[in-house]
Backbone bond lengths (Angstrom), bond angles and torsions (degrees), N, CA, C in turn:
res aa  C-N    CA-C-N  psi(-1)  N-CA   C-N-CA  omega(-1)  CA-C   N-CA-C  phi
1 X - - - 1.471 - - 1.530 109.84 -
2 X 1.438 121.51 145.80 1.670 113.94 -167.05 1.599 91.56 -102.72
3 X 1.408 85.57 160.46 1.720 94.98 179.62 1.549 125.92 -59.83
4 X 1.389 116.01 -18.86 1.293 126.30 167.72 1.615 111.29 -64.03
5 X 1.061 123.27 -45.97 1.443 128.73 -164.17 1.674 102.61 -83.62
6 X 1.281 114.05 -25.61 1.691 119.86 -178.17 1.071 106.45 -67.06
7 X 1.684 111.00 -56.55 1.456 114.53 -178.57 1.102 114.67 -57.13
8 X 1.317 117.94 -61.02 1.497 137.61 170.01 1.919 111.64 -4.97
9 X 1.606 96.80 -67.26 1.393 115.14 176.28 1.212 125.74 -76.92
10 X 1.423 110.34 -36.90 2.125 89.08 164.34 1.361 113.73 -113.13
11 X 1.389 114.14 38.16 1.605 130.68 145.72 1.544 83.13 -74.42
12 X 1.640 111.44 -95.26 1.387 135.88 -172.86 1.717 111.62 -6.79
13 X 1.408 107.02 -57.15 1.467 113.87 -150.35 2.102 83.79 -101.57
14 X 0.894 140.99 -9.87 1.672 135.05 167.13 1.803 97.22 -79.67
15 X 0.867 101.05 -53.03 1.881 103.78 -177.69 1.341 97.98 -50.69
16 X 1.436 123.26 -40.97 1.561 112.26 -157.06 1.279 99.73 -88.65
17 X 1.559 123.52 -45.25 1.079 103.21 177.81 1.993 114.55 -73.10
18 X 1.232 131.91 -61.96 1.419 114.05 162.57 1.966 115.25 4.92
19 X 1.705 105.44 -70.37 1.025 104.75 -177.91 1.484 138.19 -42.20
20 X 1.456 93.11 -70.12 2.073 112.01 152.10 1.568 137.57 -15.86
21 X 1.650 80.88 -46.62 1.526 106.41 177.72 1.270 105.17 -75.96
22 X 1.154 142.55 -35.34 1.644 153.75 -123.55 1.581 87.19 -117.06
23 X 1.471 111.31 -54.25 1.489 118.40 -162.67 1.726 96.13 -87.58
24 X 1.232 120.52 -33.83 1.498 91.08 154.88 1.566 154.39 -55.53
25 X 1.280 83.21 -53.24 1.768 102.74 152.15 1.226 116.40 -52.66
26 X 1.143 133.78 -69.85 1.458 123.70 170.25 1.167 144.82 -48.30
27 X 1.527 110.18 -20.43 1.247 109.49 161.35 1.634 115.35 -95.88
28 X 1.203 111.96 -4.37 1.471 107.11 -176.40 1.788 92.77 -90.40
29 X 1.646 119.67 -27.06 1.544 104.98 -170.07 1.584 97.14 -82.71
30 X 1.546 131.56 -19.78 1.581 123.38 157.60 1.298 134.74 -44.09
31 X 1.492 89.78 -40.94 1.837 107.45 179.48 1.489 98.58 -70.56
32 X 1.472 140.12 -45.49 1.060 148.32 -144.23 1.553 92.14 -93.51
33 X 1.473 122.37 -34.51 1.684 117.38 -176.57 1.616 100.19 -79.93
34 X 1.055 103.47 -43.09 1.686 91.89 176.81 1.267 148.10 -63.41
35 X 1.371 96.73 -40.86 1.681 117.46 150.97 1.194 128.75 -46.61
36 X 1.233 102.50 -33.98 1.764 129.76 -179.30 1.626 87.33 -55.58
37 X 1.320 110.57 -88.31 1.541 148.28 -156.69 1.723 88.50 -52.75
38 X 1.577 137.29 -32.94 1.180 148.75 -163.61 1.598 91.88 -69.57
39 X 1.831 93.63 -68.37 1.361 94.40 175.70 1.653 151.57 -64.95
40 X 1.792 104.68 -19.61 0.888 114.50 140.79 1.779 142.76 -28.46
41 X 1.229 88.04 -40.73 1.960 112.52 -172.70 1.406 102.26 -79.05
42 X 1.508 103.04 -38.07 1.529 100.88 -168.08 1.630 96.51 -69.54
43 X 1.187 114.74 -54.04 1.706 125.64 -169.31 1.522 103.57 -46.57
44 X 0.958 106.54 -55.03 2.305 117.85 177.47 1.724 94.15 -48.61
45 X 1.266 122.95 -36.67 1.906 128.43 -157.70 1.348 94.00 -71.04
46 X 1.827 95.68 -55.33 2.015 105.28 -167.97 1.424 108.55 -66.68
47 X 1.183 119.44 -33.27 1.674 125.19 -175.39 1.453 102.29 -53.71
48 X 1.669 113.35 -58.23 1.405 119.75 -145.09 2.299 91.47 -82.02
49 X 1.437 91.84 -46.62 2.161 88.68 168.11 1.836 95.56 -39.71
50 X 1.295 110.59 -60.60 1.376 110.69 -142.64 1.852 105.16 -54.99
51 X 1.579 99.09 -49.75 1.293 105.95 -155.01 2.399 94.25 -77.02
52 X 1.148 103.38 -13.12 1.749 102.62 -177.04 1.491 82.53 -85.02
53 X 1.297 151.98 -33.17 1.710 125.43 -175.34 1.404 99.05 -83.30
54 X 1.637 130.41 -34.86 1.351 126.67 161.69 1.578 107.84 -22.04
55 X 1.261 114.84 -70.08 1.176 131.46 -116.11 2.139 89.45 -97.38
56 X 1.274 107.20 -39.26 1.309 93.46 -150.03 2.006 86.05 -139.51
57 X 1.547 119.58 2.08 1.514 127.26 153.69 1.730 117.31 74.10
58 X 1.726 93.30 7.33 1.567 104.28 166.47 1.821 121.50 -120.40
59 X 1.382 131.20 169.03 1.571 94.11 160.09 1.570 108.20 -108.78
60 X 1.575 86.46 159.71 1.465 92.59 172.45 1.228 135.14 -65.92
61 X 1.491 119.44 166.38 1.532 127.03 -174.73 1.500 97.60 -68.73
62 X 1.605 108.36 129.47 1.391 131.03 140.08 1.376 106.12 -26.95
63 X 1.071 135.44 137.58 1.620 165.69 -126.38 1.650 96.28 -173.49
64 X 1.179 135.36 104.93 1.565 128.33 127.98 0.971 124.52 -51.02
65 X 1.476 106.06 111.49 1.745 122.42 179.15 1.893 97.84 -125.48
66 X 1.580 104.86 137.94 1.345 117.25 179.98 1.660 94.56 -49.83
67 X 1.160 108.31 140.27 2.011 120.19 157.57 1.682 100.10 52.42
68 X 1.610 132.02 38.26 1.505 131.93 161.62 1.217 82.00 -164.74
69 X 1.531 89.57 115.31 1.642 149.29 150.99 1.736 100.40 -65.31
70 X 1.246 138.53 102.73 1.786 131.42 109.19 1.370 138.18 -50.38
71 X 1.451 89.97 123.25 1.772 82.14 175.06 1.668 93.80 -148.12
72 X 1.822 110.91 131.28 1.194 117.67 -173.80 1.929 90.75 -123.14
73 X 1.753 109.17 124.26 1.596 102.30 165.82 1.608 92.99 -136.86
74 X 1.125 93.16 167.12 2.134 109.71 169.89 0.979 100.30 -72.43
75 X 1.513 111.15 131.08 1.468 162.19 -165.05 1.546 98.10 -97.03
76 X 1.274 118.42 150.77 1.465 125.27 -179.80 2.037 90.66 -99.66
77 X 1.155 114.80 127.40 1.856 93.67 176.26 1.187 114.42 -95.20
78 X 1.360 131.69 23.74 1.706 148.91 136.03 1.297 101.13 -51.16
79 X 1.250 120.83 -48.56 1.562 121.48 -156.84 1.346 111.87 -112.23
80 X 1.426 133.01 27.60 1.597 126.86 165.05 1.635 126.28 -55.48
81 X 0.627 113.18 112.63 1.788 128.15 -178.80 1.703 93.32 -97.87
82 X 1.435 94.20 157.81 1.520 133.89 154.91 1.525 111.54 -61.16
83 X 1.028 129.90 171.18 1.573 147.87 140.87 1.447 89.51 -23.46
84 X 1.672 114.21 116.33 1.504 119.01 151.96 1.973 100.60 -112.90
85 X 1.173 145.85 131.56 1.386 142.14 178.93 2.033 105.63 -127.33
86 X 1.245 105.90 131.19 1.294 100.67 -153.39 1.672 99.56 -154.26
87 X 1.627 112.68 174.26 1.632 107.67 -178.02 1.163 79.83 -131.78
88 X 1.603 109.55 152.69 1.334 138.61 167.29 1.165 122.08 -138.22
89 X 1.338 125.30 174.74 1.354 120.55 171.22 1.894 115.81 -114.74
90 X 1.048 140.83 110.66 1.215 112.57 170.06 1.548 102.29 -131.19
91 X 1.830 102.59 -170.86 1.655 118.93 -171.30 1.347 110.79 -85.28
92 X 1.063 116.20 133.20 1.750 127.92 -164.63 1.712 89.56 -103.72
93 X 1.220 126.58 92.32 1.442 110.74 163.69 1.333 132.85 -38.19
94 X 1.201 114.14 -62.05 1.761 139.73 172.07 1.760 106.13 -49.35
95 X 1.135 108.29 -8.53 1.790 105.79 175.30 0.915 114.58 -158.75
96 X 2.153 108.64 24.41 1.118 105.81 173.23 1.973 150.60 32.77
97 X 1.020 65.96 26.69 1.860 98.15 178.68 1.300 141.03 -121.89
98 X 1.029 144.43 135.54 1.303 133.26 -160.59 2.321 103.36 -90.61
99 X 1.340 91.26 151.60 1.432 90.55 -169.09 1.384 121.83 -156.45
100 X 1.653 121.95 150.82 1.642 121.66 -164.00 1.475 96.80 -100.24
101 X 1.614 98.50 117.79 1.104 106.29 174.57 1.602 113.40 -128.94
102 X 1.132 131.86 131.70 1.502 136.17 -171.57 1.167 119.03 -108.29
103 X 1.620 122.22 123.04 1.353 145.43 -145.05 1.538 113.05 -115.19
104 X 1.447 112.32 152.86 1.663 107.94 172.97 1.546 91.27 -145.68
105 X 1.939 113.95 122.46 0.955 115.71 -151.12 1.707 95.80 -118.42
106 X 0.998 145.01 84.38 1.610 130.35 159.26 1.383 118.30 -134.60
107 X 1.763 106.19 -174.27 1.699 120.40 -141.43 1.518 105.32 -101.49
108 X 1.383 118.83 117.23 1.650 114.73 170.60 1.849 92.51 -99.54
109 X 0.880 105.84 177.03 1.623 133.38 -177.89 1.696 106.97 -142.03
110 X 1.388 111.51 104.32 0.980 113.09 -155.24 1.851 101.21 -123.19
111 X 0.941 118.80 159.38 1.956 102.37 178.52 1.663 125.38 6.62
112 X 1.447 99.80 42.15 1.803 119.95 -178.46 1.336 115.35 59.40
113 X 1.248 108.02 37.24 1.311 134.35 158.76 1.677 130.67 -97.34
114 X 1.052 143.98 118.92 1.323 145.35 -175.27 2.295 97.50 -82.75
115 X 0.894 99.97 108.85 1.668 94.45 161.81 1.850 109.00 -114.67
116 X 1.098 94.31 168.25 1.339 107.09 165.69 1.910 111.80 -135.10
117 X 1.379 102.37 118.76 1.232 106.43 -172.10 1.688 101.69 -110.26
118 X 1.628 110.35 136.86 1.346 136.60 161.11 1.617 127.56 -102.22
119 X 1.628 100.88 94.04 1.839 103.41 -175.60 1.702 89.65 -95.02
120 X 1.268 107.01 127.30 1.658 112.03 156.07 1.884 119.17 -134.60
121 X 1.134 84.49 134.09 1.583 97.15 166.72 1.384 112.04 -101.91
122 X 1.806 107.07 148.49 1.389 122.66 -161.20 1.693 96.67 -82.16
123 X 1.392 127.24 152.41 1.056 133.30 176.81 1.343 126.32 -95.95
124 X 1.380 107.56 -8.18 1.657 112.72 -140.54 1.893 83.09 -90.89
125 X 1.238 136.24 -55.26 1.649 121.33 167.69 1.610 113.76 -18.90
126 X 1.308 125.06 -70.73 1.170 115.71 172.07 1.479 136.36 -70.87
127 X 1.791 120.95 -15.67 0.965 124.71 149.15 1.739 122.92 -57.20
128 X 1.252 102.71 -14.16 1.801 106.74 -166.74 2.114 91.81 -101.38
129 X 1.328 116.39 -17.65 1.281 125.93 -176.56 1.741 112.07 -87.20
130 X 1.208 80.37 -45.00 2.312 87.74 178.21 1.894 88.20 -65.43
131 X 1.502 114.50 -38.97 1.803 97.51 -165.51 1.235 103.74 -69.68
132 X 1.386 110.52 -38.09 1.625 108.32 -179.05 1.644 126.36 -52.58
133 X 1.657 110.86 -43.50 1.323 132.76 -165.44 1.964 85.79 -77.32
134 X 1.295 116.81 -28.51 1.860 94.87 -179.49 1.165 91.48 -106.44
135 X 1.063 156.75 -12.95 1.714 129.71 156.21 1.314 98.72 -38.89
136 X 1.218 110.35 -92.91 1.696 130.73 179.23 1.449 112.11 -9.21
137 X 1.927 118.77 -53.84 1.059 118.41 -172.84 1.780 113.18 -86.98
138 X 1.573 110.85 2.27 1.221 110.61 -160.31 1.789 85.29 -95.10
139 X 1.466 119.29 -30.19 1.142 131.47 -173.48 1.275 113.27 -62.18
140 X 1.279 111.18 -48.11 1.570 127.37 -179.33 1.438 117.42 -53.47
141 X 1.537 119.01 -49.47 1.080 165.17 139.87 2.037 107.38 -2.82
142 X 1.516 80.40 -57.19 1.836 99.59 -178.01 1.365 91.46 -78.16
143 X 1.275 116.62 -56.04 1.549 114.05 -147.38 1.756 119.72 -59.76
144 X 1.751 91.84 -38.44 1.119 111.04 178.02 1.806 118.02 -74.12
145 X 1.065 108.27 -26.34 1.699 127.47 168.03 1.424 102.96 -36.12
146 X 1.729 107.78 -72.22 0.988 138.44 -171.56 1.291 124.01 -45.58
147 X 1.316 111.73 -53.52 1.516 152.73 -160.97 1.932 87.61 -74.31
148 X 1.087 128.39 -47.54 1.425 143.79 -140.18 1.781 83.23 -106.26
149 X 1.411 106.99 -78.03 1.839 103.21 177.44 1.156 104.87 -32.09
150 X 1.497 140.52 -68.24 1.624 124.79 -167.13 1.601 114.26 -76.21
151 X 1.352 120.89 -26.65 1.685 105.55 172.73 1.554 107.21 -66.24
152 X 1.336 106.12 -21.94 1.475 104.68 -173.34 1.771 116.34 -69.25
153 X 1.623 83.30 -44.07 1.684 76.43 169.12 1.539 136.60 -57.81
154 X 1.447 89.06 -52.55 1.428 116.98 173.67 1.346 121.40 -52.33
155 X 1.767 112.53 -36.82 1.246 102.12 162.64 1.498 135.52 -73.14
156 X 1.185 97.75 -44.11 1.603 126.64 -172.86 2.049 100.57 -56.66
157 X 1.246 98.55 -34.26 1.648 91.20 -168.48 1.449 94.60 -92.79
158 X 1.418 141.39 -16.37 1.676 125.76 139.91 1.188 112.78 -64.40
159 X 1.299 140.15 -19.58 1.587 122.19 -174.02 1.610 102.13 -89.52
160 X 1.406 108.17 -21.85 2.012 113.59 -179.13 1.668 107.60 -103.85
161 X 1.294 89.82 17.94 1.934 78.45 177.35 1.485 121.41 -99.21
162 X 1.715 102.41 5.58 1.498 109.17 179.18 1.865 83.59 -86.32
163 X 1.096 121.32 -53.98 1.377 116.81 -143.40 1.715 96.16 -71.73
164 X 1.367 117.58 -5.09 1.661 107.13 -167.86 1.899 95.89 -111.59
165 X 1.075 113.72 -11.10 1.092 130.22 159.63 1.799 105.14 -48.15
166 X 1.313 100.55 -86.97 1.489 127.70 -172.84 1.765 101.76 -43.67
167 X 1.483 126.97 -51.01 1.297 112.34 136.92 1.073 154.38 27.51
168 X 1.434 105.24 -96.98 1.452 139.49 162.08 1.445 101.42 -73.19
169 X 1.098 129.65 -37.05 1.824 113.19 -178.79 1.610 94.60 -67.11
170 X 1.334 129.82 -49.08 1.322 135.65 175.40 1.560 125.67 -29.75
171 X 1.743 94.66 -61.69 1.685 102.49 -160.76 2.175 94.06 -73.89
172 X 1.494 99.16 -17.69 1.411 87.64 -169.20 1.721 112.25 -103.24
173 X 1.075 118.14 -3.16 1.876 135.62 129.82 1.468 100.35 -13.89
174 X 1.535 105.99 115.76 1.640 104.23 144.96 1.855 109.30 -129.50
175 X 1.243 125.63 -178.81 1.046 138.35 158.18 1.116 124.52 -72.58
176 X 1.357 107.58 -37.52 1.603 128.52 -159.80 1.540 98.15 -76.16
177 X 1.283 127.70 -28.95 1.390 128.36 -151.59 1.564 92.79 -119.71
178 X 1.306 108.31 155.29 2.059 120.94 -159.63 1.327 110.87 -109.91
179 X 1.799 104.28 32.19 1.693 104.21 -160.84 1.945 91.67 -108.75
180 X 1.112 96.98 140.08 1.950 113.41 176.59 1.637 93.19 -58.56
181 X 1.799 107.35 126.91 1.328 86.26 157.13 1.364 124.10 -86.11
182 X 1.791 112.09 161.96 1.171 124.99 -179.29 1.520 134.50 -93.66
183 X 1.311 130.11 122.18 1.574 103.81 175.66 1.953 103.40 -129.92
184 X 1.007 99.56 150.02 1.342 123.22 -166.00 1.843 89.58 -74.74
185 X 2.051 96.62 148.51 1.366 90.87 -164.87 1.401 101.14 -77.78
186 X 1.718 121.96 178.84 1.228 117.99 176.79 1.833 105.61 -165.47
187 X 0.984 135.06 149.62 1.732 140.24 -152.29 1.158 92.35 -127.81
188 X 1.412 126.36 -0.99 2.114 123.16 159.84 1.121 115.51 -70.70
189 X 1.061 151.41 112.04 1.703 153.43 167.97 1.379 105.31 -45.04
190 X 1.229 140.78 -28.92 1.482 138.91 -156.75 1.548 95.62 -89.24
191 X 1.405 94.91 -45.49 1.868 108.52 -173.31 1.523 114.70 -60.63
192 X 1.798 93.11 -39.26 1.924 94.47 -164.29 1.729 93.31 -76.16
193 X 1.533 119.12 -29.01 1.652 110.69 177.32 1.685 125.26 -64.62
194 X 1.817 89.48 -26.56 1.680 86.47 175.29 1.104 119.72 -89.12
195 X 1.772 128.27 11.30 1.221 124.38 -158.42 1.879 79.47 -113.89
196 X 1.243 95.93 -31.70 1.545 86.38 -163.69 1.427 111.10 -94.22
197 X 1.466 114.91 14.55 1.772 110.70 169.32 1.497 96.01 -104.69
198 X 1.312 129.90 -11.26 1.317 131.09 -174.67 1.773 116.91 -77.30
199 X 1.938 85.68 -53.72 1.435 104.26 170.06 1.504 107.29 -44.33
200 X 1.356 123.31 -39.10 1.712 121.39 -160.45 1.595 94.60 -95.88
């Protein structure tokens, strides 16, 4: 195998994996910022329910908001929980599709009533945004592959053309004949030492 093609390949195959690795992580620490920021929204939703039954001892009217689902039912008051926040999947009528939507589930007590209220936001916007951001990065990924395989060649066969040079001054060297050998100039230190232990 020639030294171009060696390098070539675990240049090639370290980049790819480097890459893989990179685009895994990154899309799993995207998923992880968004969810974050998902859940955030939900926490601002439960605060603002919590503090209007505080405030005035009923809950408020359901609000249609694009992609957040309300849902208020009676609570068993044996069974009050904390903040439970969670992903699910359910059926989206309006797009007839099934969809990940992530929930923050806990108990107000409202006119001596125990409820349990469910705010969820739809997931599938940012599920359609993480696919977008690794297309894009899977693209980049190629481009740059690519981009890197041909400078590589291109470079590498000017950085080895002193030494294949020197070579050919070699194989066409005789003893027999009274001619100085020749080597082509070159600004590599490795090259000007092998030309000049040869020359001697």
């Amino acid at each position: 195998m020639k030294l171009f093609a060696k390098y070539n390949r675990i240049n090639v195959l370290s980049i790819v994996l480097i890459f893989l690795l990179g685009s895994f992580a990154f899309a799993y620490l995207l998923q992880y910022v968004i969810i974050s920021q998902v859940d955030e929204d939900l926490k601002i939703e439960k605060n603002e329910i919590v503090t209007y039954v505080n405030g005035y001892n009923h809950l408020p009217n359901i609000i249609e908001v694009r992609d957040q689902y309300t849902k208020y039912q009676l609570a068993d008051k044996h069974r009050i929980t904390g903040n439970k926040i969670f992903t699910y999947q359910a059926y989206d009528s309006i797009e007839k599709q099934k969809e990940l939507r992530r929930t923050i589930q806990f108990n107000v007590h409202a006119n001596n009533v125990w409820y349990l209220v469910s705010v969820s936001k739809s997931l599938e916007g940012t599920d359609q945004l993480i696919k977008t951001i690794i297309v894009i990065t899977i693209t980049l990924i190629l481009l740059i592959l690519a981009a890197t395989f041909i400078i590589n060649r291109i470079v590498l066969r000017r950085l080895w053309k002193p030494f294949y040079e020197t070579l050919q001054s070699m194989r066409r060297f005789s003893l027999r004949d009274a001619k100085v050998l020749f080597f082509s100039e070159t600004d590599i230190d490795e090259f000007k030492l092998l030309n000049s232990i040869l020359t001697d």
